[in-house]
C-alpha positions as a Markdown table, in Angstrom:
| # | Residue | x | y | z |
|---|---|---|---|---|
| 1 | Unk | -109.2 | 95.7 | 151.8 |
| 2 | Unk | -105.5 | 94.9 | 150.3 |
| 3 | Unk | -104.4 | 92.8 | 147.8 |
| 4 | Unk | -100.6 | 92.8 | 146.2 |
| 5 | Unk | -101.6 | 95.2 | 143.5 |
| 6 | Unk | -104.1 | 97.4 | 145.4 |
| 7 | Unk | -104.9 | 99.0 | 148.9 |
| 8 | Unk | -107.1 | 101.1 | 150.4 |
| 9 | Unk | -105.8 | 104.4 | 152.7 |
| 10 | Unk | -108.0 | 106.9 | 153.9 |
| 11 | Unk | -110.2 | 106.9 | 150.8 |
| 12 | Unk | -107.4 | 106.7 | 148.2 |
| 13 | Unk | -107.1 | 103.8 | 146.3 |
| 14 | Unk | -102.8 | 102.6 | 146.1 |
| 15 | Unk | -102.4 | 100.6 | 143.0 |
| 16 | Unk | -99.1 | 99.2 | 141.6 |
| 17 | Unk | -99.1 | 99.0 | 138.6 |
| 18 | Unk | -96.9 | 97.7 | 135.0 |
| 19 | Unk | -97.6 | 99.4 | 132.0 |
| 20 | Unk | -97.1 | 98.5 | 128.6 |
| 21 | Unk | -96.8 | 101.4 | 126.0 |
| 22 | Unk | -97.3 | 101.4 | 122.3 |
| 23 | Unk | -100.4 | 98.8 | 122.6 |
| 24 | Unk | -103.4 | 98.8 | 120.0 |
| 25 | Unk | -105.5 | 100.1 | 122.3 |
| 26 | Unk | -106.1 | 100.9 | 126.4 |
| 27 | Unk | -107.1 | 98.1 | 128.1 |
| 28 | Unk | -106.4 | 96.8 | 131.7 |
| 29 | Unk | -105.0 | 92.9 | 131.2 |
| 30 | Unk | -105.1 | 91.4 | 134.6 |
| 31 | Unk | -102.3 | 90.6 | 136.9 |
| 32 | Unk | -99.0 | 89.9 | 136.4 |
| 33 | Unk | -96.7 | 89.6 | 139.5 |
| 34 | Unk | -98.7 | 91.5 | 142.2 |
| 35 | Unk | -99.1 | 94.4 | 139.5 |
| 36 | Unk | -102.1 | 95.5 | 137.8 |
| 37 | Unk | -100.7 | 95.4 | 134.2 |
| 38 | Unk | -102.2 | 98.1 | 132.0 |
| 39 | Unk | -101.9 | 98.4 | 128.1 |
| 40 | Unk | -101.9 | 101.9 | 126.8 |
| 41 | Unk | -101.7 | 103.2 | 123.1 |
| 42 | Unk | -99.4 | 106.0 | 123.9 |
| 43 | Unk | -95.6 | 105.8 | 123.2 |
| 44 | Unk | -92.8 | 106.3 | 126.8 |
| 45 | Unk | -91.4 | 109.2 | 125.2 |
| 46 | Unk | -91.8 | 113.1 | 126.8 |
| 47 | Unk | -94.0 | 111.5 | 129.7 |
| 48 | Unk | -96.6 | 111.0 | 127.2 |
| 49 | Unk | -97.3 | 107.7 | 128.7 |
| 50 | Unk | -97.6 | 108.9 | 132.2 |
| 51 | Unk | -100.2 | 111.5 | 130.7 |
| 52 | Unk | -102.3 | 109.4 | 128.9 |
| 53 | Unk | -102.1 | 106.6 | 131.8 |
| 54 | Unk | -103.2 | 109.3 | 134.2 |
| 55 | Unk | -106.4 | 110.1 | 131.5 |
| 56 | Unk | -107.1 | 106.3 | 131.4 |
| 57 | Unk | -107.2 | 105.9 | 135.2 |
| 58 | Unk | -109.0 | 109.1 | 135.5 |
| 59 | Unk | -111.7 | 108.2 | 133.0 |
| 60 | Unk | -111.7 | 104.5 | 134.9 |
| 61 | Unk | -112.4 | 105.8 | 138.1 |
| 62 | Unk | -114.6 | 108.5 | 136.5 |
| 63 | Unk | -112.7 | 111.5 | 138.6 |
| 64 | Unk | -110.5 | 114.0 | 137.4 |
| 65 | Unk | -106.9 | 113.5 | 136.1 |
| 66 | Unk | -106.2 | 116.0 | 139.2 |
| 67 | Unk | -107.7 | 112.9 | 141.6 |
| 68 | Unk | -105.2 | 110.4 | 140.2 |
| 69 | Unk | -101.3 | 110.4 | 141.0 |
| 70 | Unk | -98.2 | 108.6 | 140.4 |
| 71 | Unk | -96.6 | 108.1 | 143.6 |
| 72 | Unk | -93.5 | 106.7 | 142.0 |
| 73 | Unk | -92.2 | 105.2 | 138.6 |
| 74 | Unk | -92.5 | 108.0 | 136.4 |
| 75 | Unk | -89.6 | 106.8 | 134.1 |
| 76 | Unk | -90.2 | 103.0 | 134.4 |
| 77 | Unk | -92.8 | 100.8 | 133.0 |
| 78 | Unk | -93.4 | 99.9 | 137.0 |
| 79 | Unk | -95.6 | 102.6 | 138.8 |
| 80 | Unk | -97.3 | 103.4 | 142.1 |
| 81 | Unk | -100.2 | 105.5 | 141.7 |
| 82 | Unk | -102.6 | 107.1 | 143.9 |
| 83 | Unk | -106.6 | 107.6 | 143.3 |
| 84 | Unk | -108.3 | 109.9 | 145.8 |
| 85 | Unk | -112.0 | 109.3 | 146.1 |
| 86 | Unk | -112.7 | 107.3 | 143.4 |
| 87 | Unk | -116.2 | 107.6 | 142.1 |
| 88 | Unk | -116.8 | 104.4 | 140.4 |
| 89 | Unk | -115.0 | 101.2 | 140.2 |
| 90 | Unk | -114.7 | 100.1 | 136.9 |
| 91 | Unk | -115.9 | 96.4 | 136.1 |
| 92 | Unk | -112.4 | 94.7 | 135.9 |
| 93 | Unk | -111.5 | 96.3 | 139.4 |
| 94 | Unk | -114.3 | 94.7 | 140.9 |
| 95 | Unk | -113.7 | 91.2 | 138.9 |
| 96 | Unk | -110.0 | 91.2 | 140.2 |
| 97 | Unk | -110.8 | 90.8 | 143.7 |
């Protein structure tokens, strides 16, 4: 299956993602040009945000933060990341097809 925002390679899911920092709380939004755009409470500074969008995706996917990757776009609000073997897809996933 593939999608703008998603694809499927050998059992690991590619997402592209956007991701806002600083929100009131985690929460995936919906699309926004071909991106999955995710809200998450932690600030861009230190790579917080990249740790805590890791946690969030982890806990999403229910595997562990070790199964989920960003491929690229550690620095920018615009990401790539890689899930390997996700366990469960989480309710908005599957409404987003």
């Amino acid at each position: 299956m593939k999608a703008g925002w998603r694809q499927w390679q050998d059992g690991v899911l590619l997402l592209r993602v956007h991701v806002q920092p600083r929100a009131s709380h985690d929460q995936v939004v919906g699309i926004q040009d071909e991106r999955l755009k995710i809200r998450i409470t932690a600030p861009p500074v230190d790579g917080a945000a990249n740790v805590h969008l890791i946690r969030f995706m982890a806990r999403e996917f229910r595997v562990p933060k070790s199964r989920v990757e960003i491929l690229n776009g550690e620095t920018g609000r615009e990401k790539r990341l890689a899930i390997h073997a996700p366990r469960a897809h989480p309710k908005w996933f599957e409404d987003l097809r």
